[in-house]
Structure formats: structure tokens, C-alpha cells
C-alpha positions in Angstrom: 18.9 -7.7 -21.7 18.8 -7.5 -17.6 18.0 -10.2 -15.5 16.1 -8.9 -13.4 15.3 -5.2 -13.1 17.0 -2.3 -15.3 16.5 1.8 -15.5 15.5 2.8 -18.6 14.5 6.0 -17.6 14.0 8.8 -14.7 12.0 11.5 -14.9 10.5 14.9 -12.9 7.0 15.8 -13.5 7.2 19.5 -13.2 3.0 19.9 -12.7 -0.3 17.6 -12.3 0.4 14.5 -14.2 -1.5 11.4 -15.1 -0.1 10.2 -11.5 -0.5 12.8 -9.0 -2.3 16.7 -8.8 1.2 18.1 -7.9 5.0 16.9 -9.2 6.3 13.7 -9.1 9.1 11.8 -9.8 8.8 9.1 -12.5 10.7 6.1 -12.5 10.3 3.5 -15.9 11.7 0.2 -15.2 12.5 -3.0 -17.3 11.3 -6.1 -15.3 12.1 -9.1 -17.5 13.2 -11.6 -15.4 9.7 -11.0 -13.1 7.9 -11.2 -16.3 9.8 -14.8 -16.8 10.1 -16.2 -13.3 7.6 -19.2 -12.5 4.8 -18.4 -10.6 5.9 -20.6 -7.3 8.8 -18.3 -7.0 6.7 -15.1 -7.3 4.5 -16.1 -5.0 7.4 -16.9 -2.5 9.5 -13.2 -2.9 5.5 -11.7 -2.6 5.4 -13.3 0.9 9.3 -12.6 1.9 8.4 -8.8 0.4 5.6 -9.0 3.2 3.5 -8.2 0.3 -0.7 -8.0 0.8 -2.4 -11.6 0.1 -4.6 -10.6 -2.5 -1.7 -9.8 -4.5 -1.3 -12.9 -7.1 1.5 -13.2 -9.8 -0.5 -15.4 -12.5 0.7 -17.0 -15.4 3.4 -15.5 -17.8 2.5 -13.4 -20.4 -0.7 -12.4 -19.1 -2.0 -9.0 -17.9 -2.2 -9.9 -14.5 1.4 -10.8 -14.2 1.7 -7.6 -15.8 0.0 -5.6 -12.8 1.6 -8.2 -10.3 4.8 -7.0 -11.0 3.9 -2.9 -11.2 2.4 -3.8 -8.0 5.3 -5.8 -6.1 7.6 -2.4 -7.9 5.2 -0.2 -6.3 5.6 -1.9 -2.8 9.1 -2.2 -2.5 9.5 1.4 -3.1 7.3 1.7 -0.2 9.0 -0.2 1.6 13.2 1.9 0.6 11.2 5.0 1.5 9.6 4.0 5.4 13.3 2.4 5.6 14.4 5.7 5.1 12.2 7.5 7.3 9.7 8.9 4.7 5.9 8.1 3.6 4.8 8.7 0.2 1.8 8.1 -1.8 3.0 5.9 -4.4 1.9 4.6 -8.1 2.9 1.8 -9.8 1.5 1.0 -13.3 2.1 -1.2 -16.6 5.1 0.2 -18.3 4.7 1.3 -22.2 6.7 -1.7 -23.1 5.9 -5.5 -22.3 8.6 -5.6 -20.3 8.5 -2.3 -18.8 6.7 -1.0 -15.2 6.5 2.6 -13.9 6.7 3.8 -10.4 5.7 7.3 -9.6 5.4 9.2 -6.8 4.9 12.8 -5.9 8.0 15.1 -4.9 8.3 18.6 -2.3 12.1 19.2 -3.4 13.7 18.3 -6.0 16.6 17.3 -4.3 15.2 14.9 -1.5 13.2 13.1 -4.3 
């Protein structure tokens, strides 16, 4: 079981998708250790992330820590891609596991995605 984060799988949207009009990229990702961590120290990685304020962790096992976490998955991809000198509209959701988030976001070629 990861600690932390784990890729369970990758995928290319070839057309529209439930994420985006165009392709995308589709990344599923196994978060248990965010799903476990105490609430003080996912508030604190929030605020070292330079994550938005209104962005709250709650209590585990609840939906909201659920969303917290596609959220915070959702931002730090943001955050890899400006690094790498590139914007993109980004999508993070609940996972179809518990444990699972996605992150999509829409791709021009294949191989830059």
C-alpha cells in the first residue's frame, strides 16, 4: 500500500471527455497517506503548497477530505507545469476508488503531454 501517493494509472483521451471539449491526458492516483494524515498537517503542506485559503482538508473519511485532496493534486500539477514554463487548464476530481484522485488536463501533442 503507498505511503503517500502512487500511479495506478495514465491515460490519453483521444476526443471530448467528461474533463475537457478536446484530448486530455488522464492521470489516476492513489492518495492514501493524504486520506490518513491529521488535519493540522494538511492544513500546514496547504499553506507551504501556497494553496488558496478556502481550501480546507476536514476530517478523515469524509467527502470533503476527499475533494481536499483532488484539489491540493490538482494544484501541484499546476504548480510542475508553470515550473516548467507551461499553463494548463487543469481538473482534479474524486478518484473511483476511496483512496484514489484524478488529475486531467487537456493535451496539443502527444508527446509534450
Amino acid at each position: 500500500m503507498p505511503t503517500y501517493s502512487e500511479l495506478v494509472e495514465l491515460r490519453t483521451l483521444d476526443g471530448p471527455n467528461l474533463y475537457f471539449p478536446r484530448p486530455a491526458i488522464k492521470l489516476t492516483v492513489a492518495i492514501p497517506g493524504w486520506l490518513r494524515a491529521t488535519t493540522p498537517r494538511l492544513e500546514r503542506m496547504a499553506v507551504e503548497m501556497d494553496a488558496p485559503a478556502t481550501l480546507l482538508p476536514g476530517e478523515r473519511g469524509t467527502e470533503q477530505r476527499h475533494r481536499f485532496t483532488a484539489r491540493i493534486g490538482a494544484h501541484v500539477t499546476r504548480q510542475v507545469a508553470h515550473a516548467a514554463g507551461t499553463r494548463l487548464a487543469i481538473r482534479g476530481r474524486p478518484g473511483p476508488e476511496a483512496d484514489q484522485i484524478v488529475i486531467a488536463f487537456p493535451w496539443r501533442q502527444r508527446g509534450a503531454a
